[in-house]
N, C-alpha and C positions, 0 to 999 in steps of 0.2 A: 718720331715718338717723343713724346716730351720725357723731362727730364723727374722724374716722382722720385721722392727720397724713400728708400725703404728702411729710415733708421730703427720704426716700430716695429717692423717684421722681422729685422736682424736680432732684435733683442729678445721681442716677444715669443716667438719661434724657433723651435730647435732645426728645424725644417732648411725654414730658412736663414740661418747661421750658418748650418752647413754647406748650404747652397752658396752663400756668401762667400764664405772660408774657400770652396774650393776654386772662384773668381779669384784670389787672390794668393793662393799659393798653397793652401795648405793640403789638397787634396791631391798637390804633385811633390807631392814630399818635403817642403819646406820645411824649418824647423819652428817658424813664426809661432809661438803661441797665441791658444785660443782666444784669450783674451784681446791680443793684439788684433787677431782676424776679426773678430765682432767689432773691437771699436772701427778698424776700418770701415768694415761693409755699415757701423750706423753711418758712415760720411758716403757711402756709394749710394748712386742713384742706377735706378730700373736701365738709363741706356749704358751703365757699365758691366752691365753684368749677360753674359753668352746668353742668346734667346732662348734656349731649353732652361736653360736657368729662369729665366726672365716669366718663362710661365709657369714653373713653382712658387715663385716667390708670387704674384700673382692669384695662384689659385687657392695658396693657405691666405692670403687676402680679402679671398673672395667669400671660404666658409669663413672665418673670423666675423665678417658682417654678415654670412648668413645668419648664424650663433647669435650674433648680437640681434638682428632684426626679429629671431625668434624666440628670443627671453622677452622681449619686446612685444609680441604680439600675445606669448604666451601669459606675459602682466597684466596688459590690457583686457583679456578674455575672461581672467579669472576678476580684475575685476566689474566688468559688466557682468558676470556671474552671481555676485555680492551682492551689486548694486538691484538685479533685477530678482534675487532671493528677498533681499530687504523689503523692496517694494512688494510681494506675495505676500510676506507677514504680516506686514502691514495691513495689506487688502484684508487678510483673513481675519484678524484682530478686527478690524473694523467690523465687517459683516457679520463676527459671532458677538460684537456689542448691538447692532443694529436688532438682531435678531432676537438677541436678549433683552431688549427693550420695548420691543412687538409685545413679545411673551407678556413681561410684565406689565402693559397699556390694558393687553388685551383681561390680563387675568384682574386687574384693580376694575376692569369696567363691569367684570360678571360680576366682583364681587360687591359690588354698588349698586347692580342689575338687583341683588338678593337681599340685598340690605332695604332697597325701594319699594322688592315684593314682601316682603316679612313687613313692611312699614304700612304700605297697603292692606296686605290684609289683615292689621290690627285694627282699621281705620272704620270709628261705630256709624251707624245712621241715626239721624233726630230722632227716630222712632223708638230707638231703642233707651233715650231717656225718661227718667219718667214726668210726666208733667207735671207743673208745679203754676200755681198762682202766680208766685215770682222769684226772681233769680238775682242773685249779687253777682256784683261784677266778678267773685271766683270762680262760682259757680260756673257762667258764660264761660268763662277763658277754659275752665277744665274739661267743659266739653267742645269747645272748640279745638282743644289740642287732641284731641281723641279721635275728632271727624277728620282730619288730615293727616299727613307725611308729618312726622316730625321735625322736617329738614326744611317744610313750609311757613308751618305755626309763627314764626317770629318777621315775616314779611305781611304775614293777615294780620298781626296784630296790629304791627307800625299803621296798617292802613283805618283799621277799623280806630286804634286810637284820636286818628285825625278827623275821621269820618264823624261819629255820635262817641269816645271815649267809654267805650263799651257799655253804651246805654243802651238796651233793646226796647228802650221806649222814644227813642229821639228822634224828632218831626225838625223838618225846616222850616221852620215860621213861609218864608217868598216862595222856595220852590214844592214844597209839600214831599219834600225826598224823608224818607221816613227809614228807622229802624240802625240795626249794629251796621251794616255797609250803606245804609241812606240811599236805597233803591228807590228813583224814582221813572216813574208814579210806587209806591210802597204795594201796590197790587200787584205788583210784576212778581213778587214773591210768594202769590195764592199756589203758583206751577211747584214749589217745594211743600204746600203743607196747606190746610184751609188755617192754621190756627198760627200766619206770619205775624199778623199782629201784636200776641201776646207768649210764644213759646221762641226762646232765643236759637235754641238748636234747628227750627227751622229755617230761620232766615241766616244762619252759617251755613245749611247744606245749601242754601239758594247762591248767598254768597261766594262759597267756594266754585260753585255750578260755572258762576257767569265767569270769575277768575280765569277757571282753564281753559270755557270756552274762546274766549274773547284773548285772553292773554300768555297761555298756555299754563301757568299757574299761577299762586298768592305772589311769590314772588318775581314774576315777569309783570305782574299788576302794580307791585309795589315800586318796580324799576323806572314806571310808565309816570305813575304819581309821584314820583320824586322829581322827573322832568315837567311834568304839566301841572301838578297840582290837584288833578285830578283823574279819573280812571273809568 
């Protein structure tokens, strides 16, 4: 058996002190003090000491590193316990921000939804102006703003101002594209009204007409003419 110093167990243990102590005299009546006997046994080693001894000293060795190994695991437990609490709150924190930003996506898109239909159906027909001989370019613009979304008006302008500068009399000398969006052939806008020639509200409902068709609105037409130059 090899030779193990058992100076920590002699010291660290009452067990094993006395276990020591009587290896060395004190348990046959010596008069050696305590003290004396402990320092001995920290110098004795495991093969001095009687085998029935040798397995006390031994087995309070043995829970000592139990004890130690299970503060040890019991450390380790609680904190993977912390660790994986943490990580839950977290998770949770996140998913009731996620959720709460659903919510609000969701509730800014109805309330856009309502803003568009309140805008819509504020939105007049040509018809409903009254005709006139002629029309200043205010006149144009304030019923233009009335036949659309509010949220459009300032992309129909940009175009019509590029187009005829809100003339609803303006012909292209070469190509014959005529009127406030310079519809050519300028007949194409007989399909909104017989009177495209000379009533402005007409040729806006035409013009907006072709817009959403073709572009989805004034402004997806304005987007188109900003790259091409034209629409």
């Amino acid at each position: 058996m090899s030779r193990i110093s058992v100076r920590g167990f002699a010291v660290a243990s009452a067990t094993a002190v006395t276990t020591v102590g009587a290896v060395v005299g004190v348990a046959s009546g010596s008069q050696a003090s305590v003290a004396n006997t402990e320092a001995t046994a920290a110098d004795a080693t495991i093969a001095d000491i009687p085998a029935g001894q040798q397995a006390q000293v031994q087995t309070a060795s043995l829970t000592q590193q139990a004890d130690s190994a299970s503060s040890q695991a019991d450390a380790a437990a609680l904190k993977s316990a912390q660790e994986s609490a943490r990580k839950a709150a977290a998770e949770t924190a996140q998913s009731k921000k996620d959720a709460a930003d659903q919510a609000k996506a969701k509730k800014d898109a109805e309330q856009r939804a309502k803003e568009q239909a309140a805008s819509r159906s504020a939105v007049r027909d040509a018809s409903d102006f009254l005709v006139k001989a002629s029309y200043s370019i205010a006149e144009t613009q304030a019923m233009a703003r009335q036949m659309m979304a509010s949220d459009q008006f300032q992309c129909f302008s940009h175009i019509v101002d590029h187009e005829s500068g809100w003339n609803y009399r303006a012909t292209n000398s070469s190509s014959g594209a005529y009127g406030l969006v310079q519809a050519l052939p300028g007949s194409k806008m007989s399909s909104a009204g017989s009177d495209w020639q000379t009533n402005p509200a007409t040729q806006i409902k035409w013009g907006l007409n072709y817009m959403n068709d073709r572009y989805g609105s004034p402004c997806g037409a304005w987007s188109f003419w900003q790259a091409n130059s034209w629409y």
